[in-house]
C-alpha positions as protocol buffer text, in pm:
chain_id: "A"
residue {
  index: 1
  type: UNK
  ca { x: -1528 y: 2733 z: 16701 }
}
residue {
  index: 2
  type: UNK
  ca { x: -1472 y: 3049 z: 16855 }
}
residue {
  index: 3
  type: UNK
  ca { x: -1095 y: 3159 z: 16871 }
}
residue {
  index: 4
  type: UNK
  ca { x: -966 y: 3419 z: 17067 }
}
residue {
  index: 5
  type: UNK
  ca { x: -577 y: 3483 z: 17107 }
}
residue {
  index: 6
  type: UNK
  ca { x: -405 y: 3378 z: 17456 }
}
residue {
  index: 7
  type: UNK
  ca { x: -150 y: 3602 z: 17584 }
}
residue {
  index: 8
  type: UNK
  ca { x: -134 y: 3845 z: 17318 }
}
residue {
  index: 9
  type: UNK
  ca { x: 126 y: 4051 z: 17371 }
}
residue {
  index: 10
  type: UNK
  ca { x: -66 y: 4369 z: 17338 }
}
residue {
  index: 11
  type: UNK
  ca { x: -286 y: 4244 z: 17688 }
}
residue {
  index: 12
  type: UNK
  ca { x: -148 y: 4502 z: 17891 }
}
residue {
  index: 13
  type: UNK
  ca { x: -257 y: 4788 z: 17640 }
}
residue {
  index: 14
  type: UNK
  ca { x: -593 y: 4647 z: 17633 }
}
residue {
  index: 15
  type: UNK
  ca { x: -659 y: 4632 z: 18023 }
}
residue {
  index: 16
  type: UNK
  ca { x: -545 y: 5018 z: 18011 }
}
residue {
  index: 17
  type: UNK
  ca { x: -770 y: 5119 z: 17778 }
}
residue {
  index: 18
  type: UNK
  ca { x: -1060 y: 4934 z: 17963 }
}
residue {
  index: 19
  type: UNK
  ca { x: -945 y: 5069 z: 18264 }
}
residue {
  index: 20
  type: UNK
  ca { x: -916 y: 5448 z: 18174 }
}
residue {
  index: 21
  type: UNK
  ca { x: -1270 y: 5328 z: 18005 }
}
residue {
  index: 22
  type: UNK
  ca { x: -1409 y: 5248 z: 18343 }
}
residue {
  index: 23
  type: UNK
  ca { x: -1225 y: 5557 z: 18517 }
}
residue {
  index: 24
  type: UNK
  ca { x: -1408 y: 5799 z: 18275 }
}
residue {
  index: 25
  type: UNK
  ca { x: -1735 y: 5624 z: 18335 }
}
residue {
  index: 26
  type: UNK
  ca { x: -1658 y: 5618 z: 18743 }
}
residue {
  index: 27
  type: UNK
  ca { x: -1606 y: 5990 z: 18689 }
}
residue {
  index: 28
  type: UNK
  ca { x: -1878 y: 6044 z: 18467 }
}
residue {
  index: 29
  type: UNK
  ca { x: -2110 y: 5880 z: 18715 }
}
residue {
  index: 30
  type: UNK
  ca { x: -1991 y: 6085 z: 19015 }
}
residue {
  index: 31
  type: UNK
  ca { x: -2007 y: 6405 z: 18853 }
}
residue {
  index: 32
  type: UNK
  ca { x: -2366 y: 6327 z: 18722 }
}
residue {
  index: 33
  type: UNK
  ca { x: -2459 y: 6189 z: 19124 }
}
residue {
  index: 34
  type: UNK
  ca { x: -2339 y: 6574 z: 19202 }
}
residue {
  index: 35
  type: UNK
  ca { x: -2524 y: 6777 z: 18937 }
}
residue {
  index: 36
  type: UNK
  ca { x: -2824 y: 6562 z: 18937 }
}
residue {
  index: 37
  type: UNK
  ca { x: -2844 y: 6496 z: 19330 }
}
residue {
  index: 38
  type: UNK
  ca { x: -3211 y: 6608 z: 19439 }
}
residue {
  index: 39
  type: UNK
  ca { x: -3410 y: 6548 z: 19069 }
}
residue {
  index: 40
  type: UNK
  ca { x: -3594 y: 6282 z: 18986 }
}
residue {
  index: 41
  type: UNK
  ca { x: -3433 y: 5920 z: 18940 }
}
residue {
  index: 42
  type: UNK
  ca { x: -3547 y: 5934 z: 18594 }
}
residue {
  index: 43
  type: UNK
  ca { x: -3597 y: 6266 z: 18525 }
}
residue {
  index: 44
  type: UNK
  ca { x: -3549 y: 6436 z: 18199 }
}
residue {
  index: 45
  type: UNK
  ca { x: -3402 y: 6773 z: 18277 }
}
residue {
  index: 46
  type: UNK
  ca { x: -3117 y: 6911 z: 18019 }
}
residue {
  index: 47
  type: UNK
  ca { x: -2822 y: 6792 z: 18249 }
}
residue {
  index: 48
  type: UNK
  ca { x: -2510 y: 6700 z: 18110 }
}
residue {
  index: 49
  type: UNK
  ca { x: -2232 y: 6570 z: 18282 }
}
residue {
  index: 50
  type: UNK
  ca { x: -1837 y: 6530 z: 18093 }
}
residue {
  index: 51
  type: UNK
  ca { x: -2027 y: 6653 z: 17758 }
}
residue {
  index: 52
  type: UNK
  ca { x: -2303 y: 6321 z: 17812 }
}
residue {
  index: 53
  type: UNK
  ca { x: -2649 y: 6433 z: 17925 }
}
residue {
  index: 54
  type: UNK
  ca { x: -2736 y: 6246 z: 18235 }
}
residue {
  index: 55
  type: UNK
  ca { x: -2984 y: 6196 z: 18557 }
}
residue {
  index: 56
  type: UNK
  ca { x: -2975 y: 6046 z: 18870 }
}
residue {
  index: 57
  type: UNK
  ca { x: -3056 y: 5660 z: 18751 }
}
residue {
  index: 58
  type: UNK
  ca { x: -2787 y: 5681 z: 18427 }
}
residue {
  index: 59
  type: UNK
  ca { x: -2534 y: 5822 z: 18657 }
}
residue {
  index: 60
  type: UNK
  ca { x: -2565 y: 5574 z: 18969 }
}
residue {
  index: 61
  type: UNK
  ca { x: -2565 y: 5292 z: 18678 }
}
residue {
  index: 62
  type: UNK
  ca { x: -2210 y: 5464 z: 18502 }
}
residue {
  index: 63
  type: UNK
  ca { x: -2061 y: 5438 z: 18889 }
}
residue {
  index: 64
  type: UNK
  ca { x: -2157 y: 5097 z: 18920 }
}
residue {
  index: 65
  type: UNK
  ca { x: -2023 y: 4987 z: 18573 }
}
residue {
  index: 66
  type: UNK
  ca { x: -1729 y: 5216 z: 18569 }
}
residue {
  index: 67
  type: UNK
  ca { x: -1589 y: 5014 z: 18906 }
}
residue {
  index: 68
  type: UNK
  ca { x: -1660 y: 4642 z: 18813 }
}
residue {
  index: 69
  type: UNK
  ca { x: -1501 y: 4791 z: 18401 }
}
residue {
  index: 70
  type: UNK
  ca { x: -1172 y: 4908 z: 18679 }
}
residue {
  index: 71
  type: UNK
  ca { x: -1196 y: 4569 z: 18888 }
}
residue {
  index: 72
  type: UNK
  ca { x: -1186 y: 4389 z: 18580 }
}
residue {
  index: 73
  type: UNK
  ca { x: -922 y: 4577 z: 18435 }
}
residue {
  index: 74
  type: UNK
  ca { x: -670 y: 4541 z: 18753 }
}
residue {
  index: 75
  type: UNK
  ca { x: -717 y: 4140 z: 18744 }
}
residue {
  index: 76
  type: UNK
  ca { x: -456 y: 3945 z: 18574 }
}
residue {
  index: 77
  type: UNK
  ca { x: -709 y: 3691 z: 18523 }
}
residue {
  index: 78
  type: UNK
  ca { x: -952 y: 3622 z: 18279 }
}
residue {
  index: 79
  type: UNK
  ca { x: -1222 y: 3801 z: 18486 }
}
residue {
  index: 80
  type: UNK
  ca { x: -1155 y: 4081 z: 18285 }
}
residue {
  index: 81
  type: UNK
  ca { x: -1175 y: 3914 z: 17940 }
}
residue {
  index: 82
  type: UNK
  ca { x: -1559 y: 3815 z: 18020 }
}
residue {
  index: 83
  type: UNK
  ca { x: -1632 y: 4103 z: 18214 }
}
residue {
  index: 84
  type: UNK
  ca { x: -1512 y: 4312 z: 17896 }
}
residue {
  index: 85
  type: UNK
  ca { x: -1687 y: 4144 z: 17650 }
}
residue {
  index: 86
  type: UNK
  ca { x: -2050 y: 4140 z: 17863 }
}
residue {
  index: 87
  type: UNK
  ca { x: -1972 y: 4515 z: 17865 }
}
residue {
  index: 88
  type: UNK
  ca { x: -1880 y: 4611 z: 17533 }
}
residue {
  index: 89
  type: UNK
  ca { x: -2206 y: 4377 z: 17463 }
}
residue {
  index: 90
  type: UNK
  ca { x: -2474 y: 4599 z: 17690 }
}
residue {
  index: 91
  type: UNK
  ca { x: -2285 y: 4887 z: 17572 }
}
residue {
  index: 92
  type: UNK
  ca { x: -2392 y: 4868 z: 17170 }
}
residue {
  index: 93
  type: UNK
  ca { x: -2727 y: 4727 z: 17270 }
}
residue {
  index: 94
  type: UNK
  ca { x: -2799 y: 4996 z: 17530 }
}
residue {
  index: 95
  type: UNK
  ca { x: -2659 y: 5239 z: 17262 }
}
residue {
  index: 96
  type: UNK
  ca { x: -2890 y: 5072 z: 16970 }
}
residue {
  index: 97
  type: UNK
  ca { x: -3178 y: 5010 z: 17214 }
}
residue {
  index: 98
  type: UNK
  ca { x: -3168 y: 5398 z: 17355 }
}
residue {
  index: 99
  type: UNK
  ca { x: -3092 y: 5530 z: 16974 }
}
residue {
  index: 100
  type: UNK
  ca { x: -3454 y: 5414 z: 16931 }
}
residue {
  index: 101
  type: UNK
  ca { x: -3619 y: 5551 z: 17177 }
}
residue {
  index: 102
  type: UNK
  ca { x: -3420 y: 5919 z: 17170 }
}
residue {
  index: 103
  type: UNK
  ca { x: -3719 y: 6151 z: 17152 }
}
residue {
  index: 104
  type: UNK
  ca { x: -3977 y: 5957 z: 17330 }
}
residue {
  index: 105
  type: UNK
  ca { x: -4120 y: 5914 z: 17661 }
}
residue {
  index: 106
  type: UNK
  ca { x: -3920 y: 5569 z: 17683 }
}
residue {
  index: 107
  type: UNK
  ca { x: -3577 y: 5753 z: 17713 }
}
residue {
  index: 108
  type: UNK
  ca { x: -3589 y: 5702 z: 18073 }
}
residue {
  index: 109
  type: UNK
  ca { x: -3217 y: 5734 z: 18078 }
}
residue {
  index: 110
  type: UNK
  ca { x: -3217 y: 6106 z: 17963 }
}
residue {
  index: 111
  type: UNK
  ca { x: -2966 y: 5958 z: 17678 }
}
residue {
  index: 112
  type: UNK
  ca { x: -2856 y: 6235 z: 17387 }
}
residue {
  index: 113
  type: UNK
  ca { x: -2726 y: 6185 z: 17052 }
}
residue {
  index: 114
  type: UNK
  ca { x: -2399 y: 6217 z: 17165 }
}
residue {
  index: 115
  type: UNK
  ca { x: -2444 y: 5981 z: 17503 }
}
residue {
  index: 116
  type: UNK
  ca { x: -2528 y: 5731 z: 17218 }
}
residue {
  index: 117
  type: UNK
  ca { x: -2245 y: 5777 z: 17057 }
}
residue {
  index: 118
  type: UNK
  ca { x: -2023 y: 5739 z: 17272 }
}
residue {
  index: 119
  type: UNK
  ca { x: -2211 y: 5378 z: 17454 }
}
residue {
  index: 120
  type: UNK
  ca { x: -2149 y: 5290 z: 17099 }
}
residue {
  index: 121
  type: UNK
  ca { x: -1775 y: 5348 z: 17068 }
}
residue {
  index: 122
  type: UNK
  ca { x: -1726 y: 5221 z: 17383 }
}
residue {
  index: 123
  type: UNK
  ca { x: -1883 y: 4920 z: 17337 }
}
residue {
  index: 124
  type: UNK
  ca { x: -1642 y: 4897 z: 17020 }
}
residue {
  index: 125
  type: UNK
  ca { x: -1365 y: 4936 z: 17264 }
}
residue {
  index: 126
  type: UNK
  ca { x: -1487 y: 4699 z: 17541 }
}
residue {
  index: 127
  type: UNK
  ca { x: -1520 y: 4432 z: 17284 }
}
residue {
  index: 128
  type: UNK
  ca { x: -1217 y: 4491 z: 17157 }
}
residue {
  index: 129
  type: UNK
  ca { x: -1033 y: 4438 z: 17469 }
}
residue {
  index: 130
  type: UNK
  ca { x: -1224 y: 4151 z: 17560 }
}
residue {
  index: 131
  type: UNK
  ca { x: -1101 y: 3964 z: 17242 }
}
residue {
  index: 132
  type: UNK
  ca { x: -728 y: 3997 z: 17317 }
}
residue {
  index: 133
  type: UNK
  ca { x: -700 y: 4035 z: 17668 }
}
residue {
  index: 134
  type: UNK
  ca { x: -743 y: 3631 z: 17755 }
}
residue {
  index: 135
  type: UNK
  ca { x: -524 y: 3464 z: 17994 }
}
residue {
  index: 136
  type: UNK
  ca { x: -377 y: 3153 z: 17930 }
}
residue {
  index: 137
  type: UNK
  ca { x: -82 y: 2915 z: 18040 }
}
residue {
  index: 138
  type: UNK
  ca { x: 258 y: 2930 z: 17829 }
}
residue {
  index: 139
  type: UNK
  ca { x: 170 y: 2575 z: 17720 }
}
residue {
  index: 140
  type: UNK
  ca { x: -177 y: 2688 z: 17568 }
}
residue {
  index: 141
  type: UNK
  ca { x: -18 y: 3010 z: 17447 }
}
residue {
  index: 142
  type: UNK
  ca { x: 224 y: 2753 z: 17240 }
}
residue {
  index: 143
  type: UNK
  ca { x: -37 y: 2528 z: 17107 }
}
residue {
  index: 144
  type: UNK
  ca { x: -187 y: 2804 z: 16995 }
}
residue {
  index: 145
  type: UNK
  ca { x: 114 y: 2933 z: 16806 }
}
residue {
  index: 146
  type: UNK
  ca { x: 158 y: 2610 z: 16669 }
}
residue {
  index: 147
  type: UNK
  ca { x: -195 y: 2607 z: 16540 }
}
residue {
  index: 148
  type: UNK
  ca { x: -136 y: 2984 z: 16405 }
}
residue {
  index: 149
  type: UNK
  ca { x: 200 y: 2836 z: 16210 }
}
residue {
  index: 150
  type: UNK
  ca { x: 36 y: 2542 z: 16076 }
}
residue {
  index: 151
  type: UNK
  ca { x: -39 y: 2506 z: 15731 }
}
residue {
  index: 152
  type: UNK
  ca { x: -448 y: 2544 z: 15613 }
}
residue {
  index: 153
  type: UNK
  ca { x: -551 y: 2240 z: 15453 }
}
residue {
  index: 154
  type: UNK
  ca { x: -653 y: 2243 z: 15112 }
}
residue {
  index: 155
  type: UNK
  ca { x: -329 y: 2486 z: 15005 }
}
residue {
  index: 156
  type: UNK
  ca { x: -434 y: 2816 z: 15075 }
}
């Protein structure tokens, strides 16, 4: 079974770091709209946006993700602990997936090296935040620290 701590008291670092996450991507995705404004969805020009190399379809995608990463992260919910882990989840698989396809016709998201990079360490980060940002009542927050205290069986 699948365990993931409730109320951890670290919860409000995590939702700031998938916030300013989801800031830098809103950003990132504005600034690429701007410089990329008139090309080709998909084109493959040499623009680069915040040090990532972008075009009009990657940037309209980074706005749209960077605002639900930023509703998610102002929700004192558990919205945010799904929404962070499907992120951080397309993020390493969109990093993998467009790692494999860097110097091909298929990069039809005009990723670099370095745009792969860092989909990759924020994935790390997403998923990081979606493990200890869940929600919880007190009363499941002290079963669960029961359940942390109790002895393992078999003596270890």
């Amino acid at each position: 079974m699948v365990h993931f701590p409730v109320n951890h008291p670290a919860r409000p670092l995590y939702r700031a770091l998938a916030g300013l996450i989801g800031l830098y991507i809103l950003v990132f995705g504005v600034w690429g709209v701007t410089q990329t404004w008139g090309e080709g969805l998909f084109a493959r020009n040499s623009t680069w946006a915040l040090g990532l190399r972008t075009n009009l379809g990657f940037s309209l995608v980074s706005i749209a993700f960077g605002l639900v990463l930023m509703i998610g992260a102002s929700r004192r919910s558990n919205l945010g602990h799904y929404m962070n882990l499907t992120a951080g989840v397309i993020f390493l698989v969109t990093g993998v997936l467009m790692m494999s396809v860097l110097q091909t016709s298929a990069n039809f998201l005009n990723f670099s090296m370095s745009t792969v990079i860092v989909s990759l360490l924020f994935g790390l980060v997403l998923l990081a935040t979606g493990l200890y940002d869940k929600v919880g009542s007190s009363e499941h927050a002290e079963a669960e620290a029961r359940h942390r205290r109790a002895a393992v069986p078999g003596g270890r």
